[in-house]
N, CA, C and O atoms as CSV, one atom per row, in Angstrom:
chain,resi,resn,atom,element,x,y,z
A,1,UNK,N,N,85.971,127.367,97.464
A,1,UNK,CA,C,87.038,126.455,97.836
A,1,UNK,C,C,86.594,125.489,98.935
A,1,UNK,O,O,86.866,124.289,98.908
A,2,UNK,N,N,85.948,126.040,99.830
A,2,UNK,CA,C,85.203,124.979,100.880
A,2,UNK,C,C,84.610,123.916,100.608
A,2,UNK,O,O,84.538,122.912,101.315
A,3,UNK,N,N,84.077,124.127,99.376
A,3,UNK,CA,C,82.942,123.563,98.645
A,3,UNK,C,C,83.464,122.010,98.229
A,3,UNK,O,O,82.993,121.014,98.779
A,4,UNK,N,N,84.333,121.954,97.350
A,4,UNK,CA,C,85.299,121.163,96.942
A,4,UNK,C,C,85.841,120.670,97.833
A,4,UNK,O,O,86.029,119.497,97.511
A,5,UNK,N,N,86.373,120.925,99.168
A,5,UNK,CA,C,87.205,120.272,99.802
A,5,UNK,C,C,86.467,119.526,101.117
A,5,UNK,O,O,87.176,118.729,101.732
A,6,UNK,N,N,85.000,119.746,101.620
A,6,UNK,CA,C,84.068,119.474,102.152
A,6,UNK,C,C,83.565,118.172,101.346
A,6,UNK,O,O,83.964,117.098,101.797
A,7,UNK,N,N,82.745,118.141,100.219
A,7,UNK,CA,C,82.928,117.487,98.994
A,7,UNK,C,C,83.725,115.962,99.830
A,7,UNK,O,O,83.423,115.104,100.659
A,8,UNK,N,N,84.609,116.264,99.167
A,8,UNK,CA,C,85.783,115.369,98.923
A,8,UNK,C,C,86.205,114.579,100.700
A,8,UNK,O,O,86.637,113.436,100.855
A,9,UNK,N,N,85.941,115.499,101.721
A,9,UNK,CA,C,85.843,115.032,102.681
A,9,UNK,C,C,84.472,114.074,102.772
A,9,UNK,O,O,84.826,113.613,103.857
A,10,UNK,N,N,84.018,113.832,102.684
A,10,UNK,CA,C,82.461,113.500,102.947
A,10,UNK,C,C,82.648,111.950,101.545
A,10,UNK,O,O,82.368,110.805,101.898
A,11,UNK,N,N,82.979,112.152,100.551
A,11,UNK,CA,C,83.403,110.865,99.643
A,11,UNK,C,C,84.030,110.205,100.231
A,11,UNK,O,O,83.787,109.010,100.059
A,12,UNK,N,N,85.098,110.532,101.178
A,12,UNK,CA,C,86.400,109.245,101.702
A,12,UNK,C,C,86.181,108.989,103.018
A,12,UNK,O,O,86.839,108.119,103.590
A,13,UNK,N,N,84.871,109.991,103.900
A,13,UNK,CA,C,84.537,109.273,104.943
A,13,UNK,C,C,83.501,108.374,104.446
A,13,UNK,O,O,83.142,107.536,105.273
A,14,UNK,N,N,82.885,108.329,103.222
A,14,UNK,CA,C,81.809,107.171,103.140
A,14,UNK,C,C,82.157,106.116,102.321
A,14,UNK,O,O,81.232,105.350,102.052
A,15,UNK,N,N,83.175,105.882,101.880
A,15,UNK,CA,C,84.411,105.049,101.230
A,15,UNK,C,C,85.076,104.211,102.330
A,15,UNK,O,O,85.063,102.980,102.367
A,16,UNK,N,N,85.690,105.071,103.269
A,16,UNK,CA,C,86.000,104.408,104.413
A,16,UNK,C,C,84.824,104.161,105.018
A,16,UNK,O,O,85.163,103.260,105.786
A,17,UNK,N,N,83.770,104.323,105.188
A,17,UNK,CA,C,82.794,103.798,106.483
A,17,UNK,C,C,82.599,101.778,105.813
A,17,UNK,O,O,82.552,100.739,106.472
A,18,UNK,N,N,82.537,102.016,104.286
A,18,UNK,CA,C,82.043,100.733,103.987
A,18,UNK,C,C,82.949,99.642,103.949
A,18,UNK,O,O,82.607,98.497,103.651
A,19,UNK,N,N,84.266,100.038,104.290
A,19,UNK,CA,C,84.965,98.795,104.394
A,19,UNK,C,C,84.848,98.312,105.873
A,19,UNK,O,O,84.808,98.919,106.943
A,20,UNK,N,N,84.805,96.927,105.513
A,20,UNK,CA,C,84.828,95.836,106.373
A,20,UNK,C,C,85.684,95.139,106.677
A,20,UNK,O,O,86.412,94.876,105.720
A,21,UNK,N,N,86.134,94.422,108.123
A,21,UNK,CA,C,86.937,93.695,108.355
A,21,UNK,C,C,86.895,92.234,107.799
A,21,UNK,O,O,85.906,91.809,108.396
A,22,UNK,N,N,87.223,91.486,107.243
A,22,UNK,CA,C,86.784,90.289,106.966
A,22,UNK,C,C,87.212,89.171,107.700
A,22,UNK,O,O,88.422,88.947,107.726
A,23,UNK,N,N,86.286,88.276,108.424
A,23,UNK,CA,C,86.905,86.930,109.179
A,23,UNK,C,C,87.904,86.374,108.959
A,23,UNK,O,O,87.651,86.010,107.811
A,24,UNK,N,N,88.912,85.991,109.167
A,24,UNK,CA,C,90.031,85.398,108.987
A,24,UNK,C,C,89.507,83.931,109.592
A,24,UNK,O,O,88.795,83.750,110.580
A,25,UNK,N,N,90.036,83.021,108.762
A,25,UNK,CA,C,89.701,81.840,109.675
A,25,UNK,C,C,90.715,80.945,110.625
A,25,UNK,O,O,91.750,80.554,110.086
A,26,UNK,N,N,90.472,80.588,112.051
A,26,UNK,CA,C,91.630,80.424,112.867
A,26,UNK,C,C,92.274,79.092,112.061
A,26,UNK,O,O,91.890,78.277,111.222
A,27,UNK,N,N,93.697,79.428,112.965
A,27,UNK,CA,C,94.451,78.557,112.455
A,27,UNK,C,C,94.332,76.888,112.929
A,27,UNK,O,O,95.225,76.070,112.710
A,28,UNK,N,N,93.169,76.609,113.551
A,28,UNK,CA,C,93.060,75.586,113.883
A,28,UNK,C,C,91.992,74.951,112.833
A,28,UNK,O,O,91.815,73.733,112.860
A,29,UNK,N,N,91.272,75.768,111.899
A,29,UNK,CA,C,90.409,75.677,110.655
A,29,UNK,C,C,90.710,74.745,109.998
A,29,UNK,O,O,89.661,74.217,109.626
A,30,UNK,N,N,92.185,73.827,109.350
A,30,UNK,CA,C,92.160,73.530,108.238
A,30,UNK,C,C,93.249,72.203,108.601
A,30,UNK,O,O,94.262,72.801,108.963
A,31,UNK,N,N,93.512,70.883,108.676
A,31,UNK,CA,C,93.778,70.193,108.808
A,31,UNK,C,C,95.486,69.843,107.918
A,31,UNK,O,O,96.391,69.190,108.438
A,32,UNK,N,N,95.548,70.494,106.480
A,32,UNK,CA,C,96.830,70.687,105.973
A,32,UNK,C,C,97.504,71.982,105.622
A,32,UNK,O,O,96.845,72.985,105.347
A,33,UNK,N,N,98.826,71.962,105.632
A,33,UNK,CA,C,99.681,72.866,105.945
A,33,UNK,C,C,100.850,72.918,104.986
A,33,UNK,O,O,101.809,72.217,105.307
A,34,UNK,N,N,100.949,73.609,103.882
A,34,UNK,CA,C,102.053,73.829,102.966
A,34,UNK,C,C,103.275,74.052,103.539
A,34,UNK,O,O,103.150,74.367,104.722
A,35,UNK,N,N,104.153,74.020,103.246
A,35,UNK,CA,C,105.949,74.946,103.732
A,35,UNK,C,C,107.211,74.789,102.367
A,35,UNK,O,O,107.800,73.785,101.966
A,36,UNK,N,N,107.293,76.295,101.893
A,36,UNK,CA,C,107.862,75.865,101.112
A,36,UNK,C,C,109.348,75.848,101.403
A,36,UNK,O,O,109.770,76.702,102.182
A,37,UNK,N,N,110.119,75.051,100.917
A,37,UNK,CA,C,111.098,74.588,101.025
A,37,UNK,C,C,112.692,75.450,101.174
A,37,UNK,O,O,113.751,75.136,101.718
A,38,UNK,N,N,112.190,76.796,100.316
A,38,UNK,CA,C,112.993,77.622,100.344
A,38,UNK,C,C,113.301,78.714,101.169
A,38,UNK,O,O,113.987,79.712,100.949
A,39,UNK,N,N,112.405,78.196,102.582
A,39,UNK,CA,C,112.429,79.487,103.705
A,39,UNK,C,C,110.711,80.219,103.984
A,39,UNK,O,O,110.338,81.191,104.642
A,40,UNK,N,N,110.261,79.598,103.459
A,40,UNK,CA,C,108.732,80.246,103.515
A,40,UNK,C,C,108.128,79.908,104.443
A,40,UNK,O,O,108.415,78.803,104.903
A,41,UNK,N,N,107.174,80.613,105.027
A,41,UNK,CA,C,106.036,80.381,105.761
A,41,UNK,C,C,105.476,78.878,106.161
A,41,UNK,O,O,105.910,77.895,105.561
A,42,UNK,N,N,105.057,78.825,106.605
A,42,UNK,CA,C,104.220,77.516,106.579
A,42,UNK,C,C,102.596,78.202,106.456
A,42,UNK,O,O,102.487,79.402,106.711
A,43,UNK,N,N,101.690,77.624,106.169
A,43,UNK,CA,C,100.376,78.353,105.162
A,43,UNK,C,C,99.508,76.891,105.502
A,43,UNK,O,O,99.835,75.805,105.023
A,44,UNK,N,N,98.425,77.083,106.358
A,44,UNK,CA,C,97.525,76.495,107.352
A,44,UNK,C,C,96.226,76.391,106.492
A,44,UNK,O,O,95.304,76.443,107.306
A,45,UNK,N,N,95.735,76.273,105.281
A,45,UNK,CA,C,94.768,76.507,104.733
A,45,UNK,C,C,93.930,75.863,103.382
A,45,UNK,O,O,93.363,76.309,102.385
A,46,UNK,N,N,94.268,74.301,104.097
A,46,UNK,CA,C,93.563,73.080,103.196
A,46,UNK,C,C,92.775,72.381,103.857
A,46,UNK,O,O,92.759,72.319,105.086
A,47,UNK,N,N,91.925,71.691,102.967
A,47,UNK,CA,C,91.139,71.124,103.224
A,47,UNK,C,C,91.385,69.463,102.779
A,47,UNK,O,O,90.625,68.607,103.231
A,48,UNK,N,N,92.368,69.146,101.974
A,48,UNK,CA,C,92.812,67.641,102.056
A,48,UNK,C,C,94.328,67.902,101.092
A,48,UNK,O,O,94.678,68.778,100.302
A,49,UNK,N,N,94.901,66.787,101.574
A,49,UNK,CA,C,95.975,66.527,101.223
A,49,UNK,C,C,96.406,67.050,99.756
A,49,UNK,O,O,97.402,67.733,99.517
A,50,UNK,N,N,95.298,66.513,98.673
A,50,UNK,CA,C,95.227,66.495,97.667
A,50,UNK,C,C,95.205,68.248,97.114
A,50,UNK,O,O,95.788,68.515,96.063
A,51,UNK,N,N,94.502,69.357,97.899
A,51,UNK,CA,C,94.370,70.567,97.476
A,51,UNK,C,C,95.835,71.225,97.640
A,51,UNK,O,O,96.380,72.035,96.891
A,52,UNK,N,N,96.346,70.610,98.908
A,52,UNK,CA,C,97.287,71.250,99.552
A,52,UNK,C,C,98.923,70.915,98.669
A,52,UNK,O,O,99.930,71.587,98.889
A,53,UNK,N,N,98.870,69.777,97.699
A,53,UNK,CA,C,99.992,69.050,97.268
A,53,UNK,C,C,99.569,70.093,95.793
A,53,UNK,O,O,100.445,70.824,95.330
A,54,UNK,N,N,98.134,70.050,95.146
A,54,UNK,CA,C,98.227,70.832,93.305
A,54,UNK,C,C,98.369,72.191,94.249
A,54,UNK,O,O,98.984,73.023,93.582
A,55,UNK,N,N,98.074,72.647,95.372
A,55,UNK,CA,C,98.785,74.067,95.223
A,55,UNK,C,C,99.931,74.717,95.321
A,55,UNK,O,O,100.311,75.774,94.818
A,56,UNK,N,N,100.759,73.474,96.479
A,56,UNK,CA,C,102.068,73.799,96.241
A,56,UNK,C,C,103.232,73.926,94.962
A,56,UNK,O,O,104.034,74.839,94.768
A,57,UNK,N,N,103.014,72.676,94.178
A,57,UNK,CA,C,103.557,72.273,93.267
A,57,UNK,C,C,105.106,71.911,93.852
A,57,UNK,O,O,105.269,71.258,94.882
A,58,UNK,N,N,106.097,72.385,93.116
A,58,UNK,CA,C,107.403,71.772,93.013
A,58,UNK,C,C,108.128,72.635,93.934
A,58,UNK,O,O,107.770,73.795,93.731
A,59,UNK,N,N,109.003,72.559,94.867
A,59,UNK,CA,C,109.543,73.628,95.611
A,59,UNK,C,C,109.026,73.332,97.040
A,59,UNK,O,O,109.779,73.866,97.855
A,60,UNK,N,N,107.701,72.470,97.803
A,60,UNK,CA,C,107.427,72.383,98.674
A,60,UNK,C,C,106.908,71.537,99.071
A,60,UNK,O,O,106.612,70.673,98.246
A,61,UNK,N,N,106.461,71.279,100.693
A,61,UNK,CA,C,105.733,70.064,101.140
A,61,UNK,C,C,104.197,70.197,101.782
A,61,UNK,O,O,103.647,71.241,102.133
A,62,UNK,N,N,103.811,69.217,101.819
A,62,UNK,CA,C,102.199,69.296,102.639
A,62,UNK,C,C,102.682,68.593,103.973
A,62,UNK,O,O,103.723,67.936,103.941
A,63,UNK,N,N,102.086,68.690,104.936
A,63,UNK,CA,C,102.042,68.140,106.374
A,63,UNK,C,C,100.489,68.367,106.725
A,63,UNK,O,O,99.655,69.157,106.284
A,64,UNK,N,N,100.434,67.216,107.830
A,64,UNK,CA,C,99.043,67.707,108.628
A,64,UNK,C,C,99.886,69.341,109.529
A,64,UNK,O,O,101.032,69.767,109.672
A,65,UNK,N,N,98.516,69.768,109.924
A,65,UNK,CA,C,98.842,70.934,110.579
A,65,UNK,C,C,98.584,70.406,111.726
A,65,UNK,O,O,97.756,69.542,112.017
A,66,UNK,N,N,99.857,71.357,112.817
A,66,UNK,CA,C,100.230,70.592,114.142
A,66,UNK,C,C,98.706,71.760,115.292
A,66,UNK,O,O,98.491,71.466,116.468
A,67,UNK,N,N,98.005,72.829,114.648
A,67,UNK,CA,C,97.123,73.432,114.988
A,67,UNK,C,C,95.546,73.003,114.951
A,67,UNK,O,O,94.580,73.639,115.374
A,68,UNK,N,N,95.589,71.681,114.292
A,68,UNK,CA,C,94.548,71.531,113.672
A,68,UNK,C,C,93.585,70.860,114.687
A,68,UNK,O,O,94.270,70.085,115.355
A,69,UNK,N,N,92.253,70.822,115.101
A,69,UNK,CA,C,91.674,70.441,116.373
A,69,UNK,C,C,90.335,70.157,116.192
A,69,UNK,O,O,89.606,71.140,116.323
A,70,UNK,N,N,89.756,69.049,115.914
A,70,UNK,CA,C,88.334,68.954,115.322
A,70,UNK,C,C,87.625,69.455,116.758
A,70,UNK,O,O,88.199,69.471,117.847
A,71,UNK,N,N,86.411,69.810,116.532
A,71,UNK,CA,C,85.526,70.239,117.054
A,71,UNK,C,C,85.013,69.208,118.184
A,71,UNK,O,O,84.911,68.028,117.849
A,72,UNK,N,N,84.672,69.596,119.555
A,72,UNK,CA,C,84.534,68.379,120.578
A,72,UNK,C,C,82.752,67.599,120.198
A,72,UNK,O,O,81.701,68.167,120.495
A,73,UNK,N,N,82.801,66.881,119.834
A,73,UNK,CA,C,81.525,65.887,119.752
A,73,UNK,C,C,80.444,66.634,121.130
A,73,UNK,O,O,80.848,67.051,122.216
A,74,UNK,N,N,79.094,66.610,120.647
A,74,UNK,CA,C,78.262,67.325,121.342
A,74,UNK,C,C,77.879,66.306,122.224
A,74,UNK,O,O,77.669,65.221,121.680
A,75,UNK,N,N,77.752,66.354,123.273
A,75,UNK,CA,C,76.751,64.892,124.258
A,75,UNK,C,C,75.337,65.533,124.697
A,75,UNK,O,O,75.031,66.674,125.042
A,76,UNK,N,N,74.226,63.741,124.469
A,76,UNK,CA,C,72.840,64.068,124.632
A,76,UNK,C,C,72.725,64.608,125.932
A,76,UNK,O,O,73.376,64.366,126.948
A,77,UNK,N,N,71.714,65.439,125.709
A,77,UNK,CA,C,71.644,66.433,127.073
A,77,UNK,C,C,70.415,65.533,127.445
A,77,UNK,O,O,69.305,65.452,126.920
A,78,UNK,N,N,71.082,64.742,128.746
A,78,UNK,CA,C,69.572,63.820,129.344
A,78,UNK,C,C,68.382,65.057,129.390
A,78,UNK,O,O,68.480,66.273,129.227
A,79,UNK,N,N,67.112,64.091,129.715
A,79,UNK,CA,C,66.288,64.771,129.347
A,79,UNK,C,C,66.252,65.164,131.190
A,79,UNK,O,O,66.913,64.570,132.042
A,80,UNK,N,N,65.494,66.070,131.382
A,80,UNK,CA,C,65.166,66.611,132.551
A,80,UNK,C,C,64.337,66.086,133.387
A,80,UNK,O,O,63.182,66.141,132.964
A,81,UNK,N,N,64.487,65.421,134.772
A,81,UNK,CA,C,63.475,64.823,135.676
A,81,UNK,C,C,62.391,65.418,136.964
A,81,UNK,O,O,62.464,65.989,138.052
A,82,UNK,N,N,61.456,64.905,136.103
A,82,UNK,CA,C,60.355,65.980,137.239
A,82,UNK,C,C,60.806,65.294,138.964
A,82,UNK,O,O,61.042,64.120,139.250
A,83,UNK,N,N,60.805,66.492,139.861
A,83,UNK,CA,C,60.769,66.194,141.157
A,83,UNK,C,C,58.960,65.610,141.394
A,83,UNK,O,O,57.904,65.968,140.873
A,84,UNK,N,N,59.397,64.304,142.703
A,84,UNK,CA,C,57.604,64.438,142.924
A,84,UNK,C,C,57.057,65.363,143.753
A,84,UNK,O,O,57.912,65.831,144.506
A,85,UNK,N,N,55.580,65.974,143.972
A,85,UNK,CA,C,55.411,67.153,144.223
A,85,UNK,C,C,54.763,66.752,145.358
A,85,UNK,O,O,54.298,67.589,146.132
């Protein structure tokens, strides 16, 4: 009886060991924003107007998302000046 139930312990701790959390991407990710009309969510997860309008279809709207935040532009890192020695 140990046998079997040892077993079976040892399958669902290595079942569970392999799941993974998966990245979620923040809500500042995606520039359009579905809401459907009938009380739903609002849903942060387009990439242009156009994806965000064939996925809704009939029943809802697209908006820009009020989360949405492009990335800050990198500036040239002057180059470094020798002291004289």
């Amino acid at each position: 009886m140990r046998l079997p139930i040892l077993s079976l312990f040892l399958t669902a701790a290595a079942l569970l060991g392999e799941i993974q959390a998966a990245s979620a991407q923040p809500p500042n990710g995606y520039p359009w924003c579905s809401k459907n009309l009938r009380g739903g969510a609002i849903s942060c997860r387009y990439t242009s107007w156009e994806q965000c309008h064939t996925r809704t279809g009939i029943g809802g709207i697209c908006t820009r998302s009020p989360y949405y935040r492009l990335a800050p532009p990198h500036a040239p890192v002057p180059p470094r000046r020798r002291r004289p020695a």
